[in-house]
Each structure stands twice: as structure tokens, then as C-alpha cells.
C-alpha positions as CSV (number, residue, x, y, z in Angstrom):
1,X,0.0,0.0,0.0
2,X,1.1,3.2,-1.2
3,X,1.3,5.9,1.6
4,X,0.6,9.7,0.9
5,X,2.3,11.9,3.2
6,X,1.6,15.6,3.7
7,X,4.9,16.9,2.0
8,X,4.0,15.0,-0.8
9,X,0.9,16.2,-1.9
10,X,2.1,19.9,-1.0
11,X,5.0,19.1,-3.3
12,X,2.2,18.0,-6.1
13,X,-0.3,20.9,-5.6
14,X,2.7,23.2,-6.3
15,X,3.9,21.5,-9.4
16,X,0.2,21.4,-10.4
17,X,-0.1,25.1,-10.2
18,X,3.7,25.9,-11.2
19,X,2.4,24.0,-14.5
20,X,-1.0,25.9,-14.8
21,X,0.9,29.2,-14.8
22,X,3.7,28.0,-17.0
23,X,0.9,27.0,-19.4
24,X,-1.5,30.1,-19.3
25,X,1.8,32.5,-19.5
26,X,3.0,30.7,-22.7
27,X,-0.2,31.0,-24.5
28,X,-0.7,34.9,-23.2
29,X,2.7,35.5,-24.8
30,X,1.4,33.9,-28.1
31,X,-1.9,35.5,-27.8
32,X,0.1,39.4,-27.3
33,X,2.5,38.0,-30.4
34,X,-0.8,37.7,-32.4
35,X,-1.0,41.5,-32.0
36,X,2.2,42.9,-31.6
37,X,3.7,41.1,-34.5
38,X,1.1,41.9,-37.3
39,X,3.0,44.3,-38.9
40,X,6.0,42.1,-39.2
41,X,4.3,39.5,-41.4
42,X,2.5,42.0,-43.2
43,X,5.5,43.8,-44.2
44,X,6.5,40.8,-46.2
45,X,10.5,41.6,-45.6
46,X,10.6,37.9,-44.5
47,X,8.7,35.0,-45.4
48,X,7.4,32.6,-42.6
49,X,9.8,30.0,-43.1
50,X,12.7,32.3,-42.6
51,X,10.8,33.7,-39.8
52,X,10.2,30.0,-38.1
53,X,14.3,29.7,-39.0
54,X,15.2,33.0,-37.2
55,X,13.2,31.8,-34.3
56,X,15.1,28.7,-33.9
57,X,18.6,30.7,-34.1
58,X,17.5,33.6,-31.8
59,X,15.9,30.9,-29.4
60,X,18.7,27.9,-30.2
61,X,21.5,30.7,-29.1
62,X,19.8,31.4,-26.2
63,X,18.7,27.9,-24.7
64,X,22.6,26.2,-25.5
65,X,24.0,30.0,-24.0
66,X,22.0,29.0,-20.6
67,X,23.0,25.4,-20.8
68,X,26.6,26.3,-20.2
69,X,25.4,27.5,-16.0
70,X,22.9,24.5,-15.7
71,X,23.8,21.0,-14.8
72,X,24.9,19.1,-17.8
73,X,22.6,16.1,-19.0
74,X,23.6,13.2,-21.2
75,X,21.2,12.5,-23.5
76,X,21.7,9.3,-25.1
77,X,21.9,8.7,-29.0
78,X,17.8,6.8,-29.3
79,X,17.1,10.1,-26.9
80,X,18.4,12.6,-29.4
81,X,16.8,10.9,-32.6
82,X,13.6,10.6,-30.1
83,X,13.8,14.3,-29.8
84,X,15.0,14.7,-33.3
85,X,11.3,13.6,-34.1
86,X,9.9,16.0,-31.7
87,X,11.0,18.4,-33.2
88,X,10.3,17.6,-36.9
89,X,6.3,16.5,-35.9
90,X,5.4,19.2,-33.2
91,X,7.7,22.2,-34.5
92,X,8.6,21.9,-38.4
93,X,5.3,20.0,-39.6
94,X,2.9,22.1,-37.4
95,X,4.8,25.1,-38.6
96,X,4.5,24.2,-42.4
97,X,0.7,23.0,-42.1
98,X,-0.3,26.2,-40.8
99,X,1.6,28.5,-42.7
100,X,0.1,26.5,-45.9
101,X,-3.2,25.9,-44.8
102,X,-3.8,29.6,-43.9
103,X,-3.5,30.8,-47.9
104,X,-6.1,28.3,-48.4
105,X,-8.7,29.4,-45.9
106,X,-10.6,32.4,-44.0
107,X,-9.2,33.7,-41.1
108,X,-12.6,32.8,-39.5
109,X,-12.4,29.1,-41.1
110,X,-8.9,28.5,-39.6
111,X,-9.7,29.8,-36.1
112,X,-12.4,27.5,-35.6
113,X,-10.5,24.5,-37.1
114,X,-7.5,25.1,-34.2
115,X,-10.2,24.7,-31.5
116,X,-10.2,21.1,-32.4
117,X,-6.3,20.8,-30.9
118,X,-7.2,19.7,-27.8
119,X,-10.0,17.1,-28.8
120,X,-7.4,15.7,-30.8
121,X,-4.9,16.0,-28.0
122,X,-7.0,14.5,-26.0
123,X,-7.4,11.3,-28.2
124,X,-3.9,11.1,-29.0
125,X,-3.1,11.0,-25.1
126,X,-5.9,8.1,-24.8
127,X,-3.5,5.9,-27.2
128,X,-0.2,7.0,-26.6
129,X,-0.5,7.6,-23.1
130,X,-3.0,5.4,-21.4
131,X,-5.3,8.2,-20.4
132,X,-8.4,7.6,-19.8
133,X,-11.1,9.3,-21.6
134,X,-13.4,10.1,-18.2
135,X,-16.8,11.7,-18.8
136,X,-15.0,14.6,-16.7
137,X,-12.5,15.1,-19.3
138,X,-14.4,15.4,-21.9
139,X,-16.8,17.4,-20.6
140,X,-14.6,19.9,-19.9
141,X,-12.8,19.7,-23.3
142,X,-16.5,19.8,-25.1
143,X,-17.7,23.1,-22.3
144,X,-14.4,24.6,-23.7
145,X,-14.6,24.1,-27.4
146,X,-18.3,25.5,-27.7
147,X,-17.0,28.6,-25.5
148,X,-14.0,29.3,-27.6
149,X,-16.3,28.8,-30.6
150,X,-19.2,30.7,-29.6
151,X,-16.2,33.5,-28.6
152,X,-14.5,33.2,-32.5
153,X,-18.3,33.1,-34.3
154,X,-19.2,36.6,-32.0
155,X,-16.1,37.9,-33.6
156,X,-16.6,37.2,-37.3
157,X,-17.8,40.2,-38.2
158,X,-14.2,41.6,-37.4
159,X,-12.5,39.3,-39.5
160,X,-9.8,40.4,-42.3
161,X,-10.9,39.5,-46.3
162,X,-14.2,37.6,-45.9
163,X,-14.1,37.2,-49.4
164,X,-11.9,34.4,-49.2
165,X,-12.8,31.2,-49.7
166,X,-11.6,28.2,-47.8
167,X,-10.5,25.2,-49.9
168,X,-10.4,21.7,-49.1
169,X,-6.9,21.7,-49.4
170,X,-6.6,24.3,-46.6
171,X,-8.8,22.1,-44.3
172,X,-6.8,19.4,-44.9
173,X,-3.4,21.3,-43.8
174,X,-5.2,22.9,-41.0
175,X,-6.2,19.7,-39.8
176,X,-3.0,18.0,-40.4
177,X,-2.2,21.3,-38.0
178,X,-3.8,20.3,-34.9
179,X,-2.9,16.4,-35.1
180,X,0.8,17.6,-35.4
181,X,1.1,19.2,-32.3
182,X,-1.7,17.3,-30.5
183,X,0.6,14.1,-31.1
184,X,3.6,16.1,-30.4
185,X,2.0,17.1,-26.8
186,X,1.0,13.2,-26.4
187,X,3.6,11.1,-27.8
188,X,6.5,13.1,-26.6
189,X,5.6,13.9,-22.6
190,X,7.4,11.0,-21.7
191,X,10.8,12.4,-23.2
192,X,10.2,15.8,-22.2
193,X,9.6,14.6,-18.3
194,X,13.4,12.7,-18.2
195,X,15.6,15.6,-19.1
196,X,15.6,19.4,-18.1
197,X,14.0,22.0,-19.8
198,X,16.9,23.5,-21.2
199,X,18.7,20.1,-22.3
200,X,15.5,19.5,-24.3
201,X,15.0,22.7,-25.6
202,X,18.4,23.5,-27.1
203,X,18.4,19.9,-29.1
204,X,14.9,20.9,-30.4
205,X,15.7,24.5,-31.6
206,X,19.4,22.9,-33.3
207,X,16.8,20.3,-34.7
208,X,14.9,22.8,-36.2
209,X,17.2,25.1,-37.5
210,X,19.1,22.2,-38.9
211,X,15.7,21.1,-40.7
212,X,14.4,24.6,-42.2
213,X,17.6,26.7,-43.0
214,X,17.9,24.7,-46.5
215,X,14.6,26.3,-47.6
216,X,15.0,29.6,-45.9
217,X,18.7,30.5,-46.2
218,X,18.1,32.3,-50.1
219,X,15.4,34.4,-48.3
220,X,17.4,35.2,-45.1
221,X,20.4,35.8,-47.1
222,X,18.8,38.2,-49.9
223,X,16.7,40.5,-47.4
224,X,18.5,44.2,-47.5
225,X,18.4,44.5,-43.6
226,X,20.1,48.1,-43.8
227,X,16.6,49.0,-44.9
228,X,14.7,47.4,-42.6
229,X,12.1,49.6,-40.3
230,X,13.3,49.6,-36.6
231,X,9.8,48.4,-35.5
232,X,10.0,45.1,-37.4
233,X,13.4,44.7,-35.4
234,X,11.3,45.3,-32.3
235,X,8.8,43.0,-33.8
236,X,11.2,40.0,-34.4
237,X,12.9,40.5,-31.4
238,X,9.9,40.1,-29.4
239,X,8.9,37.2,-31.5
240,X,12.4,35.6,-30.9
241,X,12.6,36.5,-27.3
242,X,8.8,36.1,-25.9
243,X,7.2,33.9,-27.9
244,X,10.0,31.3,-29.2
245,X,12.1,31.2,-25.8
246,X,9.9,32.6,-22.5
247,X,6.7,30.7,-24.2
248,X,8.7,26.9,-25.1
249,X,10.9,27.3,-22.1
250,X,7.5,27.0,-20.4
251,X,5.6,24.8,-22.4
252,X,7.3,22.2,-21.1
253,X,7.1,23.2,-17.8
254,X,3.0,22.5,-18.3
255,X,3.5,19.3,-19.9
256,X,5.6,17.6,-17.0
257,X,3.0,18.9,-14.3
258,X,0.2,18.9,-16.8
259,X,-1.9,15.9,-18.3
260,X,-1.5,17.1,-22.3
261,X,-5.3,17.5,-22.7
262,X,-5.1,20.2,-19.8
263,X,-1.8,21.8,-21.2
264,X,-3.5,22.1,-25.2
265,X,-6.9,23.5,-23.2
266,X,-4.6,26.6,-22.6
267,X,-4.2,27.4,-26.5
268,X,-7.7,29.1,-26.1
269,X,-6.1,31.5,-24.1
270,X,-5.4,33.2,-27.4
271,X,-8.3,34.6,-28.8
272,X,-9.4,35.8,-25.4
273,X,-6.6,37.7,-25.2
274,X,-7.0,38.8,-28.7
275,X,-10.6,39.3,-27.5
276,X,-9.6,41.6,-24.5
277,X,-7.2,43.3,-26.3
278,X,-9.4,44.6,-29.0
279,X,-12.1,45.8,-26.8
280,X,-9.5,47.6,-24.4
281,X,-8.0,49.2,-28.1
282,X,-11.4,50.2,-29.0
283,X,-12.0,47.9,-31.4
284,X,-14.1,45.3,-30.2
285,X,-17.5,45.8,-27.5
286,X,-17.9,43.3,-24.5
287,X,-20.9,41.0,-24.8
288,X,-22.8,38.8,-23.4
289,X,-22.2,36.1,-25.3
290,X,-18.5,37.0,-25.2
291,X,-18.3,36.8,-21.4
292,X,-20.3,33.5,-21.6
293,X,-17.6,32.4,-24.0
294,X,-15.0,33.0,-21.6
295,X,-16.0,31.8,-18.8
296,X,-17.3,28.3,-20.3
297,X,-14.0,28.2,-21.3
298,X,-12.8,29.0,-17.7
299,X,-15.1,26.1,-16.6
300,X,-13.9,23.6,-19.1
301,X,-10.4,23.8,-17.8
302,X,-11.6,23.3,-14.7
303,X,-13.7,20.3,-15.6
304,X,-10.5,18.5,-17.1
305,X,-8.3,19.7,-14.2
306,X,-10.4,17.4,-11.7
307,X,-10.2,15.0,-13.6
308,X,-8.8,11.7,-12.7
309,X,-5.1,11.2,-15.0
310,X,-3.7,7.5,-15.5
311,X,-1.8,7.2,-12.3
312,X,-4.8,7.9,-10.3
């Protein structure tokens, strides 16, 4: 018989909440990026391969620069081709999915499409993890995904170029999206758990600079960056800084407190913020519906917080 002592389940309430805020300040960053980096892709200096490429330099530097003052980790050669994978399915294909599968839809279309990420996390976690699919669980997950989508359908009438039209081939890549990273955040919590944030992290970022600089380097190399508007410095640097190395040095914080289910939850963060943001800017009213939204959302994260993981 397995006996709980008092330390312990301190020591497990504060990893649980150390992983909640890890997760909900990683997403707020990518939900401010949405904003603060719109005129960087709209200035069309760089495409968004050589942006994803930049990232993994800016962020690569930075994570192998703070490995030299943490304690040095082995990782062992099926380890590194295990993380080699990682970072090919939940960094490179997620990346190239979505940056296709966005020409080939409406802003509106692809929004609702990514509130499928955490059913399909969800799933992905059922098989590769063992985790049970408890009515809790999925509940919550279902509460959350008709929030988020009530939250996105309020907003349509804000949307850029509705006379887009989204094609199956853009549903496809979008969907091909969310399975990426779901599986990523399922399949790979195990690796992720056994080595340090840091040790993980710099292989990933190597991984995936290693993987995109062959289809990015003529574009890198040809931009005139004498010419190029001190904002969109500003831009990418808060792109490299806050949402490539704060946000995925705490992702994985979430995931090895976090059941992946709870961790993907957290990606609705985004549009809230986006949400927030535009009625604070003027440019978007609070509603009803919109505060329903939110806090079904709220509620659903709950939901699949109380529920019961594998282990218990």
C-alpha cells in the first residue's frame, strides 16, 4: 500500500499550479505576439519559413548559452533521434501546415479549425499515453470548445478578407495542424519529463534550424536589412525572445506537471486575449455572449483539471 504523506501532496499541488501558470503565460505571450507582431508579417521583408528559422537561431542561441550555467545532461543517441522527431512533428510539420493551410482558408475558417487541438490531444493521449477518456474530461474539453467557438463566431464580423474562400486543401493542412502538435504534446511527454527543460530545448531549436535553413537561407540571405524599419526589429525581437524562448521554455514546464489535454486547453487563451485586447483598443464591445464564451471556457479547464489522470 502506497502511503501519501503531507509533504508530498504539497510538493504535487505546487507543481500542479507551477504547471498551470507556465501554461497560461506561454499562451498569453502567443496571444500578445498575435497582435504585436502583425506588422512584421504583413510587411512581407521575411517569409514565414525564414521567420520560423530565425526563431530557432534567436531561441537555439539562447537555450545552448544557458546550458553552459545548468547541470549538464547526457542524452543518449535513441534520446536525441527521439527528440529529433519531436521536433520535426510538433515544431517543423505544425509550422508548415499552418503556414500553408492559412492561404487556403478564412481567417474565420482557420480559427475554428484550431479549437479542435485539444480534442485531438485528447485522443492522441488516450492511445499513446494510457489516459483515460473520463466523462470529466471530456466534458470539460466539449464546455471549452463550444465557448471558444461561440467566442470566435461573435467575432466574425471583425474578420480580415471575408471574401476568401476556404478550400479543401486548406482544411486538410489545417487539420494535419492540430494532429501535429496534438501528437507532439502526447507522444512526446514522456521524453520531455526525463531531461531538463533546457537540455531538451536547445536539441529541439538545433533540430529545427538544422531542418528549415535549406529552404530559408536564399530568403534570409537576400533580405537588405540596412533597410529594414526599426519596428519590425522590435517586432522579431519580441517574437524571438517572448514567444519562441519565454513561451517553449514554459511549455514544457506545463507538460511535466500537466496531463497534455489540460496543457493544449490553454491554447484558447489566445483569442481571449485577442478578444480583451481589442475591446481595451477600442476595437471590439464586450458582450454577453463573449463573457459567456469566456468563462465556459474557464469552466472547461476546470472540468478536465479534476479529472482523474492515469496514475490515479
Amino acid at each position: 500500500m502506497k502511503v501519501v504523506t503531507l509533504p508530498s501532496i504539497m510538493n504535487t499541488k505546487i507543481q500542479k499550479i507551477s504547471g498551470h501558470l507556465a501554461a497560461f503565460c506561454a499562451y498569453s505571450i502567443f496571444g500578445f505576439n498575435i497582435i504585436l507582431t502583425k506588422d512584421l508579417t504583413n510587411s512581407h521583408i521575411f517569409q514565414p519559413l525564414s521567420l520560423f528559422t530565425l526563431r530557432a537561431i534567436g531561441a537555439g542561441l539562447l537555450f545552448w548559452t544557458l546550458s553552459l550555467f545548468t547541470r549538464k545532461e547526457h542524452v543518449g543517441g535513441k534520446d536525441l533521434f527521439r527528440i529529433f522527431l519531436a521536433s520535426l512533428l510538433g515544431f517543423f510539420v505544425t509550422q508548415i501546415t499552418f503556414l500553408v493551410g492559412i492561404n487556403y482558408s478564412t481567417p474565420l475558417d482557420c480559427a475554428i479549425i484550431s479549437t479542435l487541438a485539444p480534442v485531438f490531444t485528447m485522443i492522441t493521449a488516450a492511445f499513446a499515453l494510457k489516459e483515460p477518456i473520463t466523462k470529466l474530461k471530456a466534458g470539460g474539453v466539449v464546455l471549452s470548445f463550444l465557448g471558444i467557438l461561440m467566442l470566435i463566431l461573435s467575432s466574425s464580423s471583425t474578420m480580415n478578407d471575408p471574401s476568401r474562400v476556404t478550400t479543401p486543401f486548406g482544411i486538410v493542412m489545417l487539420l494535419l495542424n492540430c494532429l501535429s502538435f496534438a501528437m507532439y504534446l502526447g507522444i512526446f511527454r514522456p521524453l520531455i519529463q526525463k531531461y531538463s527543460v533546457v537540455t531538451f530545448m536547445k536539441w529541439i531549436f538545433l533540430y529545427s534550424f538544422i531542418i528549415s535553413v535549406p529552404f530559408s537561407a536564399p530568403d534570409i540571405l537576400s533580405v537588405n536589412y540596412a533597410a529594414v524599419p526599426g519596428k519590425c526589429y522590435f517586432d522579431l525581437g519580441y517574437l524571438i525572445l517572448f514567444a519562441t524562448f519565454f513561451s517553449y521554455f514554459l511549455i514544457p514546464v506545463g507538460q511535466k506537471f500537466l496531463r497534455p489535454t489540460l496543457v493544449s486547453l490553454y491554447s484558447y487563451v489566445q483569442p481571449i486575449i485577442a478578444s480583451v485586447l481589442g475591446i481595451c483598443l477600442g476595437m471590439d464591445t464586450l458582450s454577453v455572449g463573449k463573457s459567456l464564451s469566456i468563462v465556459a471556457v474557464v469552466l472547461g479547464v476546470i472540468l478536465v483539471n479534476e479529472s482523474k489522470g492515469r496514475d490515479e
